[in-house]
C-alpha positions as CSV (number, residue, x, y, z in Angstrom):
1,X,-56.9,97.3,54.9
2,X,-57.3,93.8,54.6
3,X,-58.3,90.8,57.3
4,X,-56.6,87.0,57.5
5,X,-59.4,84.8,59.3
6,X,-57.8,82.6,62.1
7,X,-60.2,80.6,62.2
8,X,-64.0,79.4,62.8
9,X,-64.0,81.7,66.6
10,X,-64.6,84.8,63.9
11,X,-60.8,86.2,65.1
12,X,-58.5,88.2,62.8
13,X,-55.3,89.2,61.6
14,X,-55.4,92.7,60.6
15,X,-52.1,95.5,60.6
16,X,-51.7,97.7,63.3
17,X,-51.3,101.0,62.0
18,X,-50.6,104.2,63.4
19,X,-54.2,105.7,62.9
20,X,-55.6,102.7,65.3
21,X,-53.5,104.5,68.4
22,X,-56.0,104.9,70.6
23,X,-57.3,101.1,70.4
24,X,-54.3,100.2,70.3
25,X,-53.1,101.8,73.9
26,X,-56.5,100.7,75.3
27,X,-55.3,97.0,74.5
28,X,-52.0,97.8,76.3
29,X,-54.0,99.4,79.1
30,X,-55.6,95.9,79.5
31,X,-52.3,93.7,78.5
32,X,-49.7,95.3,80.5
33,X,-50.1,93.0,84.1
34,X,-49.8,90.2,81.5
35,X,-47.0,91.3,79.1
36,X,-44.9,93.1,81.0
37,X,-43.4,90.3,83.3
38,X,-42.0,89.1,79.9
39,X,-41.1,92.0,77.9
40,X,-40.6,95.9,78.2
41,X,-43.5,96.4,74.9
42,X,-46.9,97.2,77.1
43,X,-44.2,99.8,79.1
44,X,-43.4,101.4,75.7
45,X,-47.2,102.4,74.9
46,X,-48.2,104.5,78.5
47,X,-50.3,107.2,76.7
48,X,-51.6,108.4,73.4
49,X,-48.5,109.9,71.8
50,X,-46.4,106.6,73.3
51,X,-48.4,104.4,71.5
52,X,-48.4,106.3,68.3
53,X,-44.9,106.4,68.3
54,X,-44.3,102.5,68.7
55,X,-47.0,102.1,65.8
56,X,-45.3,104.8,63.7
57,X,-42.1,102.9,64.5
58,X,-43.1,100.0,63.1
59,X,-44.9,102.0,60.1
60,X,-41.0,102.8,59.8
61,X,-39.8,99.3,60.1
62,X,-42.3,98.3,57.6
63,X,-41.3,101.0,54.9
64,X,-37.7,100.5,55.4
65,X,-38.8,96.0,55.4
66,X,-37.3,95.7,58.8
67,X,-40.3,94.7,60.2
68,X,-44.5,94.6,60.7
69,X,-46.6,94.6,63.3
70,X,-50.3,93.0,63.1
71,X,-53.0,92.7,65.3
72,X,-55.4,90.2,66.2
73,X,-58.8,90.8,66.3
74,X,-61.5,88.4,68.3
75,X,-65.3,89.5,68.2
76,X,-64.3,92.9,66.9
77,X,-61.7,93.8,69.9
78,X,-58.0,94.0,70.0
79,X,-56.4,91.6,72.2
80,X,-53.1,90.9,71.3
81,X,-50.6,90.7,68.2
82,X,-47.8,89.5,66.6
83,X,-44.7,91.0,64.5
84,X,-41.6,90.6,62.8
85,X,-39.2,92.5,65.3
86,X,-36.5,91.4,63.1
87,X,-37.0,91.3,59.3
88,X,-33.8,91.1,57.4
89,X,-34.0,90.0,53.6
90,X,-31.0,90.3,52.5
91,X,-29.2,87.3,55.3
92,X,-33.0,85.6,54.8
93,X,-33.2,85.4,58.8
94,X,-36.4,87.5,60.6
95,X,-37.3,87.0,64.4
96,X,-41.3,87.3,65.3
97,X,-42.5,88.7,68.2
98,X,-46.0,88.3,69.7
99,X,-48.3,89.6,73.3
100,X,-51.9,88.8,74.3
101,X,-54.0,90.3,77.0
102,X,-55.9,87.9,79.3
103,X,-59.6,88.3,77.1
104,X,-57.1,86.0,74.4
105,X,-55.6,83.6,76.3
106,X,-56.0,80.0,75.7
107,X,-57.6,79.9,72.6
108,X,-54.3,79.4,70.0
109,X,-54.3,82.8,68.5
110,X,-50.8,83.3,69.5
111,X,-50.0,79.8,67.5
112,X,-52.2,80.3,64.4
113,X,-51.0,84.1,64.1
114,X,-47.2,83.2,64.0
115,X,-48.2,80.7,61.1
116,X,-49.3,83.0,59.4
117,X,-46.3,85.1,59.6
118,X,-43.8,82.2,59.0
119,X,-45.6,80.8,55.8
120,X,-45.5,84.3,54.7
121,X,-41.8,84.7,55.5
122,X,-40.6,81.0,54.2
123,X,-43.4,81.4,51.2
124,X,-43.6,84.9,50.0
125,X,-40.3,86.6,50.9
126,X,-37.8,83.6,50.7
127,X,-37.0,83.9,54.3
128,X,-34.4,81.1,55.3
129,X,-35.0,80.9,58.9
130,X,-37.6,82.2,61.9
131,X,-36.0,83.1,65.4
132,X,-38.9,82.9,68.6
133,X,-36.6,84.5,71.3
134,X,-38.4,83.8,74.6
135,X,-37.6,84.6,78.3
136,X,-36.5,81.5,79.8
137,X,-39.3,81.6,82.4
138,X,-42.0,81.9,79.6
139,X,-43.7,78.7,79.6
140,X,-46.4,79.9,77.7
141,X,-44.3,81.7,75.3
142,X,-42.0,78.3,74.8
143,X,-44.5,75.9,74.6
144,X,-46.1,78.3,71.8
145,X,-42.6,77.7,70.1
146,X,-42.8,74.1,70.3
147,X,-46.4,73.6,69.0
148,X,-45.1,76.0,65.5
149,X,-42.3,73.2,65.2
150,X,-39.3,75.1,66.3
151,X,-36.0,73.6,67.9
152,X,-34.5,74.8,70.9
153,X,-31.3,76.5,70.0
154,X,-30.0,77.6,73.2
155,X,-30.1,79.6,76.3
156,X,-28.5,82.5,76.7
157,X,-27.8,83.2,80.2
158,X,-28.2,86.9,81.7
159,X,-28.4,88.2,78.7
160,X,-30.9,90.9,79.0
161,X,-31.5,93.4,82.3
162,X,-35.2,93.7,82.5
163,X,-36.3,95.4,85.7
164,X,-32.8,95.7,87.4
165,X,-32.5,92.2,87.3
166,X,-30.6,89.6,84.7
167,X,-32.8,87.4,82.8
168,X,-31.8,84.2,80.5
169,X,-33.4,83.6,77.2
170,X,-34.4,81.0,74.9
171,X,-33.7,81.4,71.3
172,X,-35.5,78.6,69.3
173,X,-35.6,78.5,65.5
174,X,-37.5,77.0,62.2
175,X,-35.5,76.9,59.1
176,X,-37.9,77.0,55.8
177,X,-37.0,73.4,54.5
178,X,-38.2,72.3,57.8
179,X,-41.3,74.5,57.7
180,X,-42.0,72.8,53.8
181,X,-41.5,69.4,54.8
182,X,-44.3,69.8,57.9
183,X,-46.3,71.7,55.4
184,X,-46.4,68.8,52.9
């Protein structure tokens, strides 16, 4: 297993892997008042064999490179992550996905994580270009995709029933020339 410092506050990027279930549902225990206005992922990992499955989905996604999940780490405890819920090679175009639990907030881990992720996607895979799709009334969530760079590509309205009601969502982008040139 392997860790990618974030920083000087001692937190970590590190894989979420099946074996880590139990951690992992005790972070979705603690994340789900927080997450789950946003998106349906804390509701997906409810017990011990929910959580393992998401993780072993993933594990999937990985093995198949569709996707990856990591975690991040601070002072030795799981508070939040990041992934690729989208990975696609072959078209060059992944989408990254990311949740934090309270204990996280406010300290950039959200922002340093996902670079890490897109320099590995533009750098190491040849990825073309990085999606952040973002319900319209995550502020947090946006403004994360504005301090990584991206441009706003658009709203799409009502496009996702979350809850029994319609929801619109922002879809903002980074292509990898763009990612170089901010690099440089």
């Amino acid at each position: 297993m392997f860790a990618i410092s974030l920083g000087d506050d001692g937190a970590e990027l590190r894989p979420l892997e099946i074996w880590q279930a139990q951690e992992f549902l005790d972070h979705m225990d603690r994340a789900r008042e927080s997450v789950d206005p946003w998106i349906p992922f804390a509701s997906f990992a409810t017990d011990l064999d929910s959580a393992r499955a998401l993780l072993r989905k993933y594990a999937d996604k990985q093995a198949a490179d569709e996707g990856r999940i990591y975690g991040i780490w601070l002072a030795g405890t799981l508070v939040g992550g990041v992934m690729f819920r989208v990975f696609d090679a072959e078209s060059g175009n992944c989408e990254i996905g990311c949740w934090l639990e309270p204990a996280g907030q406010g300290r950039g881990l959200i922002t340093r994580a996902s670079r890490k992720l897109i320099d590995w996607a533009f750098q190491v895979r040849g990825m073309h270009r990085v999606e952040w799709d973002a319900s319209a009334a995550n502020t947090a969530s946006i403004a994360v995709a504005r301090r990584l760079g991206m441009t706003r590509d658009g709203v799409l309205r009502q496009n996702y029933l979350y809850r029994g009601e319609r929801h619109d969502s922002e879809i903002w982008s980074l292509l990898a020339p763009e990612w170089r040139a901010r690099r440089a």
